[in-house]
C-alpha positions as CSV (number, residue, x, y, z in Angstrom):
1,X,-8.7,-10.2,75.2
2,X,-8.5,-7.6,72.5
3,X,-7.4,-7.7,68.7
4,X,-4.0,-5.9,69.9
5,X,-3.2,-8.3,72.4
6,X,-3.6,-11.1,70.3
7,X,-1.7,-9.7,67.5
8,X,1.4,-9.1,70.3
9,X,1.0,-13.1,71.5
10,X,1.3,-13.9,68.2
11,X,4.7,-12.1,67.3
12,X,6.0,-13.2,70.6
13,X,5.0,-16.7,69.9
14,X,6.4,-16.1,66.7
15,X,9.4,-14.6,68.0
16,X,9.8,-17.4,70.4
17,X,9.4,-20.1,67.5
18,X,12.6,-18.4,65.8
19,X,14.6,-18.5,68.7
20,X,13.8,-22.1,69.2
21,X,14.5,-23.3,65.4
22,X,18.0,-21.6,65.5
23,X,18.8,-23.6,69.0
24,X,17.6,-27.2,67.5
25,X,19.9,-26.0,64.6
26,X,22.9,-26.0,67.0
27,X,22.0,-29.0,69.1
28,X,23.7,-31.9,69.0
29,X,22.6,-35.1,70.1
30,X,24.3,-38.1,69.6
31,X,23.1,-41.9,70.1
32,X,25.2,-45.1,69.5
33,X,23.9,-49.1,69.2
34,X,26.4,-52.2,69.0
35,X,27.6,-51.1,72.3
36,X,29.3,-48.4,70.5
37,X,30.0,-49.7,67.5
38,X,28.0,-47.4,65.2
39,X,27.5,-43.5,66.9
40,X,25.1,-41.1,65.0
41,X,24.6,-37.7,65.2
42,X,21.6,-35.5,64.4
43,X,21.0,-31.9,64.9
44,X,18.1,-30.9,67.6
45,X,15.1,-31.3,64.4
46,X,16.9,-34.4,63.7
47,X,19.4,-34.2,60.6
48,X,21.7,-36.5,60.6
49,X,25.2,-34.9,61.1
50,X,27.5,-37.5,61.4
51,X,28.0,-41.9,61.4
52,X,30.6,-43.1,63.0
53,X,31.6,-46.6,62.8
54,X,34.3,-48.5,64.3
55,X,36.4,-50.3,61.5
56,X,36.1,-53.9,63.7
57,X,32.8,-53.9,63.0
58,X,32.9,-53.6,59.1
59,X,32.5,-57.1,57.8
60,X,32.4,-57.7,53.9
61,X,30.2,-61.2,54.8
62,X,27.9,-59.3,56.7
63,X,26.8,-55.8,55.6
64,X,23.0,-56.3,56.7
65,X,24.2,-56.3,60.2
66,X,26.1,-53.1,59.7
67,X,23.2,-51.7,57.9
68,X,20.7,-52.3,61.0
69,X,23.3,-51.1,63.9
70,X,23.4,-47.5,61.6
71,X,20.0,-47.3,61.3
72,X,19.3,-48.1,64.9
73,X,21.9,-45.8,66.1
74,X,20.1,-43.0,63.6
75,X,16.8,-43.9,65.0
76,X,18.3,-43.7,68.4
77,X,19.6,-40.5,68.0
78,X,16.3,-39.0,66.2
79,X,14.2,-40.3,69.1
80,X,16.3,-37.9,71.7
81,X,16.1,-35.5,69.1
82,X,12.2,-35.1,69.1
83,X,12.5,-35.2,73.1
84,X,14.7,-31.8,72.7
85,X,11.9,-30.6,70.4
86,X,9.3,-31.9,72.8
87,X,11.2,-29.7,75.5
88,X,11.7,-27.1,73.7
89,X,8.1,-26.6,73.0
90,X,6.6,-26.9,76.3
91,X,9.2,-24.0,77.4
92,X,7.7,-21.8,74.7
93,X,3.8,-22.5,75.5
94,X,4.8,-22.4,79.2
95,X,4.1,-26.0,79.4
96,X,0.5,-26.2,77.7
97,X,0.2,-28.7,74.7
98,X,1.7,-28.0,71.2
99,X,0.0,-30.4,69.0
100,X,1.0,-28.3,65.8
101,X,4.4,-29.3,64.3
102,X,6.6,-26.6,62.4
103,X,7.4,-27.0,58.9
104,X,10.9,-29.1,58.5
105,X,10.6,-30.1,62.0
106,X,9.6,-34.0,62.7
């Protein structure tokens, strides 16, 4: 392989790498724990976007068990998050490993 087609890999890779951070921008993927209860939902690099909690399960006696169904429906939602990422890579390296994470990205 020659200097001229490694420099073209690279801006298509680089190229490819654009496309893909302006698609996890728009991505949506939502997650929800307390069967419903609490939903979050994070962007496809995993920024949170938006709780929602249903008011029955707001009680003044017992915020540490609201505190743990947001966080688990955050963590949820995260965890699909980095799967769309996952995805995402592997259709950018046509399937080889990406073991090199992006800046701002996981």
């Amino acid at each position: 392989m020659n200097m001229q087609q490694l420099l073209k890999m690279g801006q298509k890779m680089q190229s490819q790498m654009a496309e893909i951070q302006e698609n996890l921008d728009r991505e949506e993927v939502t997650a929800s724990a307390g069967g419903g209860m609490v939903t979050a939902t994070v962007d496809g690099k995993g920024s949170v976007r938006g709780i929602s909690i249903d008011p029955t399960v707001v009680d003044p006696e017992d915020v540490e068990m609201l505190e743990d169904l947001v966080l688990a429906a955050i963590s949820e939602a995260q965890n699909q998050a980095r799967k769309v990422y996952d995805e995402e890579m592997k259709k950018a390296t046509g399937g080889m490993p990406f073991p090199m994470k992006l800046p701002g990205l996981f």
